[in-house]
C-alpha positions as CSV (number, residue, x, y, z in Angstrom):
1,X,178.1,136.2,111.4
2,X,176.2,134.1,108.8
3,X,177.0,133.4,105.3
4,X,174.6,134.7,103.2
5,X,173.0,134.1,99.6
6,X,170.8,136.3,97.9
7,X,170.3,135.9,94.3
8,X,167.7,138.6,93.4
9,X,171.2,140.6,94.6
10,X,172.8,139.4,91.5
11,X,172.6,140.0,88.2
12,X,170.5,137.6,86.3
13,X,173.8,136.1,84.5
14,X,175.2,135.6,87.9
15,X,172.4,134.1,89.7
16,X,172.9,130.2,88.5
17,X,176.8,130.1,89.5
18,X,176.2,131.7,92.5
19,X,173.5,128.9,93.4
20,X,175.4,126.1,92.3
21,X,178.9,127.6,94.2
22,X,176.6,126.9,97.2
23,X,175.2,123.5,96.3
24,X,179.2,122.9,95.9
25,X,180.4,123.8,99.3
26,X,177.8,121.5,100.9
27,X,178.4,118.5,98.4
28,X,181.7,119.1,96.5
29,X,181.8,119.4,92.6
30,X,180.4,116.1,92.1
31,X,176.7,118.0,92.5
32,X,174.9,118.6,89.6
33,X,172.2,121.8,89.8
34,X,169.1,122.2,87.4
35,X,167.7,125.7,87.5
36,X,164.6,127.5,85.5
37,X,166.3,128.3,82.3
38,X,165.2,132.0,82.6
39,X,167.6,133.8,84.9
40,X,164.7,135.9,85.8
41,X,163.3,133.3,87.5
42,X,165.7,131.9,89.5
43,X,165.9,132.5,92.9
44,X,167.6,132.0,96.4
45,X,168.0,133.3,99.7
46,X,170.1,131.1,101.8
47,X,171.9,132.3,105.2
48,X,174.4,129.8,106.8
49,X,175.9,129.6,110.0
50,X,178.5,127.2,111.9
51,X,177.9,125.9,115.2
52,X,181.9,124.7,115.4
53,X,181.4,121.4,113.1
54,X,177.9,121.5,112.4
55,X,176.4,124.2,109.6
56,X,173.2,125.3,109.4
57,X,171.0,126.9,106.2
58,X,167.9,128.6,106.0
59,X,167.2,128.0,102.5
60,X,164.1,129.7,100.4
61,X,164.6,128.6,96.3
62,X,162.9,127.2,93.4
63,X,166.1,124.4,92.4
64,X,164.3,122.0,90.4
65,X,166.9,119.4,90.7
66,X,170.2,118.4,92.8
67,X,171.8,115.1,91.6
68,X,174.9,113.6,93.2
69,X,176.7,111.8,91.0
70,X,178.7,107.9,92.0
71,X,181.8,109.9,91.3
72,X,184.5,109.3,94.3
73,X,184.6,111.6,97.6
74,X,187.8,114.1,96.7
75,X,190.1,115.0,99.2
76,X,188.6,118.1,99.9
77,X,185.1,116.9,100.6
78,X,183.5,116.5,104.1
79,X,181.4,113.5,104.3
80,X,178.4,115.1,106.1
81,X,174.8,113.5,107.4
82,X,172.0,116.0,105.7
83,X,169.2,116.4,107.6
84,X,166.7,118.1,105.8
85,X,163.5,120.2,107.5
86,X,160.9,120.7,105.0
87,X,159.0,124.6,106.3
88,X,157.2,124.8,103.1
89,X,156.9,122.7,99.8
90,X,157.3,119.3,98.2
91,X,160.6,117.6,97.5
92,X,161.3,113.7,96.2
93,X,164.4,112.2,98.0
94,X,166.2,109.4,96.9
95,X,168.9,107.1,97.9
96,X,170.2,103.7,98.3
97,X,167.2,102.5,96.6
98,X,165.0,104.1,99.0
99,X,162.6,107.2,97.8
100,X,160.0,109.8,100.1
101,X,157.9,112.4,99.2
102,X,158.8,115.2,102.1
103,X,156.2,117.8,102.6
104,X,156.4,120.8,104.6
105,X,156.8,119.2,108.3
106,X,158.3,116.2,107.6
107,X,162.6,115.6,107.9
108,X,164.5,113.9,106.0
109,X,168.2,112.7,106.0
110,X,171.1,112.3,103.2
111,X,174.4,110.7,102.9
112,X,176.8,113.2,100.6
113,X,179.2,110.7,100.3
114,X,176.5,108.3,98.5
115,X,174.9,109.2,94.9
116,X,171.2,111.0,95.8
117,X,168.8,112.7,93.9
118,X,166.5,115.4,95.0
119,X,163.5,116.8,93.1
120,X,162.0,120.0,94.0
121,X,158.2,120.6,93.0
122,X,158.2,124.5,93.0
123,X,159.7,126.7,95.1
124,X,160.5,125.6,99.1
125,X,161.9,126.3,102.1
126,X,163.8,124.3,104.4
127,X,166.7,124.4,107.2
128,X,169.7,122.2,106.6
129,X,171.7,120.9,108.8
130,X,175.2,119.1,108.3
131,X,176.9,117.0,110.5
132,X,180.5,115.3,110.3
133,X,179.9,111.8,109.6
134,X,182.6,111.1,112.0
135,X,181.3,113.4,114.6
136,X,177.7,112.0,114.4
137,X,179.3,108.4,115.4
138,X,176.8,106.2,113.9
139,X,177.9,103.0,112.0
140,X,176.9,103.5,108.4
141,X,174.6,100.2,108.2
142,X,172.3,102.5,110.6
143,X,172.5,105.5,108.4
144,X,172.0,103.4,105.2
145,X,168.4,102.5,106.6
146,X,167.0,106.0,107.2
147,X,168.0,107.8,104.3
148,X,166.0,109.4,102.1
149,X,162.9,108.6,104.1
150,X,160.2,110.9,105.2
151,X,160.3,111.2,108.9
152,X,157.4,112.9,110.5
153,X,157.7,115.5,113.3
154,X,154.6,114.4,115.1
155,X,157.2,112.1,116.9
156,X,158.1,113.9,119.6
157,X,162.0,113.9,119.3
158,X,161.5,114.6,115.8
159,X,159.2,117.8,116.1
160,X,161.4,119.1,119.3
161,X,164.8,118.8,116.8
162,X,163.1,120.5,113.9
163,X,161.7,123.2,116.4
164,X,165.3,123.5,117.6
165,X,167.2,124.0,114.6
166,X,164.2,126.3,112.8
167,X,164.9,129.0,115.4
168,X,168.4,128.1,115.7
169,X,169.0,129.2,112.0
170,X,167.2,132.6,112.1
171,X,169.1,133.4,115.5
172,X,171.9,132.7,113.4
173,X,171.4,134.4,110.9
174,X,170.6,137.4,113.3
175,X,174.4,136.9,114.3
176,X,173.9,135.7,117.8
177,X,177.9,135.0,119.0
178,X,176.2,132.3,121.6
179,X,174.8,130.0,119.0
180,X,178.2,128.2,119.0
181,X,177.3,126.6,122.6
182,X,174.6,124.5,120.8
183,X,177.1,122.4,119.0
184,X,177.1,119.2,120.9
185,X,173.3,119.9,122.1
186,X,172.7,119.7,117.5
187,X,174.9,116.8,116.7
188,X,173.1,115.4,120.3
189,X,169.5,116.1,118.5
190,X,170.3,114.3,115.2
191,X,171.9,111.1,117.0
192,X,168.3,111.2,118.3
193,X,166.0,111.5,115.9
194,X,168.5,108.9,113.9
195,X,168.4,106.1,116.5
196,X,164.8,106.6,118.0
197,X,163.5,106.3,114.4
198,X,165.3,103.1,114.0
199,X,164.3,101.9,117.7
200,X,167.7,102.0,118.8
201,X,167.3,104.5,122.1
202,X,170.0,102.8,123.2
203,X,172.3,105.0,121.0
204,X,170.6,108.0,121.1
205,X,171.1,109.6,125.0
206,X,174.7,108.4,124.2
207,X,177.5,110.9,124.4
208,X,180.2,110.7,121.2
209,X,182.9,109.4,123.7
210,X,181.1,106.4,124.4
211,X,181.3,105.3,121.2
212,X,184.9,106.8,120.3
213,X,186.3,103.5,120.8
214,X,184.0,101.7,118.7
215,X,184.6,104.9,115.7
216,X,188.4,104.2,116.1
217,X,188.3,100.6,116.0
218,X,186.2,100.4,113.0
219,X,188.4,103.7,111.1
220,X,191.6,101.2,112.0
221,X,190.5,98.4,110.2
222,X,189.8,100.5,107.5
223,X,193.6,101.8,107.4
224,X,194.9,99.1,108.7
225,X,197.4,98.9,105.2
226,X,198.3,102.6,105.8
227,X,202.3,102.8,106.4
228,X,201.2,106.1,108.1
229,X,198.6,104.6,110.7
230,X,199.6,106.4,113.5
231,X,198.1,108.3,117.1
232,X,198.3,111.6,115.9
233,X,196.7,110.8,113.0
234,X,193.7,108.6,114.2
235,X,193.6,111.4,117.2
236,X,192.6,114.4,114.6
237,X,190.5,112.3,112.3
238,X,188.4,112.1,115.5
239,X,188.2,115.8,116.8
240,X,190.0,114.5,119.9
241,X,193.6,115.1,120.9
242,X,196.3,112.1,121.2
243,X,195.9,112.2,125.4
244,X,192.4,111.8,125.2
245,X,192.8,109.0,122.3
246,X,195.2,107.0,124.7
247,X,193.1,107.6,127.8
248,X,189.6,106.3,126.6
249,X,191.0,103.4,124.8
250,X,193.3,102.5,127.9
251,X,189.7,102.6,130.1
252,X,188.7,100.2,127.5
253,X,191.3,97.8,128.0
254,X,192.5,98.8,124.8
255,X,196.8,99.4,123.9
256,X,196.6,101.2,120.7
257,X,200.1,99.9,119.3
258,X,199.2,96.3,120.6
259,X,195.9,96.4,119.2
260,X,196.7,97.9,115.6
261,X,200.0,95.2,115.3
262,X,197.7,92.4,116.5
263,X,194.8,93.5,114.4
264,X,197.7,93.3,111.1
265,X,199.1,90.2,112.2
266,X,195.8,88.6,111.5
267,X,195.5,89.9,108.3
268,X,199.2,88.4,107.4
269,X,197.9,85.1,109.0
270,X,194.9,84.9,107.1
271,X,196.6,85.4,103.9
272,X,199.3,83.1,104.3
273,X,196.7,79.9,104.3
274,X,194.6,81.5,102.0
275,X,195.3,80.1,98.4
276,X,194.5,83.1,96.7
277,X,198.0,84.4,97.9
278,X,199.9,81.6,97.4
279,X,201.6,83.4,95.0
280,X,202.3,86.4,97.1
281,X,205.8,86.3,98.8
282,X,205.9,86.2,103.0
283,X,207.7,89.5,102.6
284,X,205.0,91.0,100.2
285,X,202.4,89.7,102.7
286,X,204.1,91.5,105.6
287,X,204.6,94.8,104.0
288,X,201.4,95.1,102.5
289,X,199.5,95.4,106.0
290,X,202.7,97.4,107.8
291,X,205.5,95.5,108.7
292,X,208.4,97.4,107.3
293,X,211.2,94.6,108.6
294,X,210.7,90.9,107.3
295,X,213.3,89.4,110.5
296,X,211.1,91.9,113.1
297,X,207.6,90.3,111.6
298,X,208.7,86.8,111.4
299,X,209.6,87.5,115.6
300,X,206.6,89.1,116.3
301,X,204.4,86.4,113.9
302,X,206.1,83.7,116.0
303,X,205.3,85.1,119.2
304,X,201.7,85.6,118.7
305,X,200.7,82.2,117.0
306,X,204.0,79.9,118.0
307,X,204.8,79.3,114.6
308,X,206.5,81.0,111.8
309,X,205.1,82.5,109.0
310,X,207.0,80.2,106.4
311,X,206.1,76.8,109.0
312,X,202.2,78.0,108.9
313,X,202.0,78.6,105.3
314,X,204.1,75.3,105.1
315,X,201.5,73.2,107.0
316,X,198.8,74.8,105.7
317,X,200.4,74.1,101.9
318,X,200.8,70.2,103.1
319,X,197.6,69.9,104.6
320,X,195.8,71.5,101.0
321,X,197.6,68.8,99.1
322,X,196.8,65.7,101.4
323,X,193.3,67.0,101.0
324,X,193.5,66.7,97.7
325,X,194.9,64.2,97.0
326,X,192.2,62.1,99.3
């Protein structure tokens, strides 16, 4: 059953909350929405439907503005990739320094997590689809490097995914049950178009478990401070459950425990001969990136490199100062 928006439904006093409540759910509250000052004039017809993770929108309006603002993701945002099909109209993306002029035909992509700007000349119509940026599985210095830039659908990959997901929308909208079997064929499509625009068709036939490892490994460095780093939690920011976590990353050579402890114990090491913490006590250093028990990281620190933490910092101390002094 699809969602559905119809402002010539509403009273003209409700029309511009009603639009902006929608611009909300895709975005989060940091959106800001410019509509025709007359209520009488504003209008919207927007159906959306969810293919498990993925939404789609038909949307038919006359916005003339949608502005993300730098203010910080809150909790209860879903960083989603936009990809945008322009049916009818003009629009002016921008992002990352990077501006298009779409026109009816071409696509174009979005980061919500990143400040954008979107200008709307008249009314137009589109389909919108948002993906999980976690679910799409593509490293963010990719994504930087397509947004807000007009991609044509005379590319073959590109005119078969907007063809897809135009017809996907109004069977969805119709309330077909099946259109849930299209999820990973949609998130499939955009990897696609993302990678073959960017000449990396190495990417784009790939299936998300190939590169689960790579998403987990670059999420752990990320969290690598977090006291609560644990299976269950990197498992369900994934979409995967803890078995299947343990099982790829063991096919990878991988021992998630090992591999998190070895990836802090670097971080402690690196700090201890760097002189911007000299000041920072062993201890401090060692809780900082997860090590709860001084006497069990000092062991584990020893073990790894063959010297402890106060010896390393130690020689690395001595060593500074001969320098020096030379």
């Amino acid at each position: 059953m699809a969602d559905l928006l119809d402002a010539a439904s509403l009273a003209p006093g409700d029309r511009a909350d009603a639009i902006r409540e929608f611009s909300w759910s895709v975005n989060g509250r940091c959106i800001e929405v410019e509509l025709p000052q007359n209520p009488n004039r504003q209008r919207a017809y927007v159906t959306t439907s969810a293919l498990g993770s993925v939404k789609v929108s038909e949307i038919g309006w006359n916005v003339a503005r949608i502005r993300r603002t730098d203010a910080p993701v809150h909790e209860d945002m879903v960083p989603n990739i936009l990809v945008s099909i322009q049916e009818a109209g003009v629009s002016q993306f921008r992002q990352g320094g990077r501006h298009g002029l779409i026109k009816a035909g071409d696509l174009a992509v979005i980061d919500n997590a990143k400040p954008y700007e979107v200008l709307f000349h008249g009314s137009v119509h589109a389909v919108l689809v948002r993906v999980p940026t976690d679910v799409l599985g593509l490293r963010p210095s990719l994504l930087d490097r397509i947004t807000a830039v007009p991609i044509s659908s005379e590319r073959p990959v590109v005119g078969a995914t907007a063809a897809f997901f135009t017809r996907l929308a109004r069977q969805a909208a119709a309330g077909e049950a099946e259109t849930a079997l299209f999820t990973e064929p949609a998130v499939d499509l955009i990897r696609a178009v993302v990678t073959v625009v960017l000449d990396r068709e190495d990417l784009a036939g790939a299936p998300l478990n190939s590169t689960l490892v790579e998403r987990v490994q670059e999420y752990v460095r990320l969290h690598l401070a977090d006291p609560d780093l644990t299976a269950e939690r990197i498992a369900a920011e994934h979409d995967v459950s803890v078995r299947w976590l343990y099982l790829t990353l063991s096919r990878a050579g991988i021992t998630l425990g090992e591999w998190i402890r070895t990836q802090r114990l670097e971080e402690c090491r690196r700090e201890l001969v760097s002189p911007v913490h000299q000041f920072m006590t062993i201890e401090a250093i060692a809780h900082r990136w997860g090590f709860a028990s001084p006497a069990h990281f000092s062991r584990v620190f020893k073990a790894a490199y063959g010297v402890s933490p106060r010896d390393l910092r130690s020689q690395h101390a001595a060593a500074g100062t001969e320098l020096h002094r030379q």
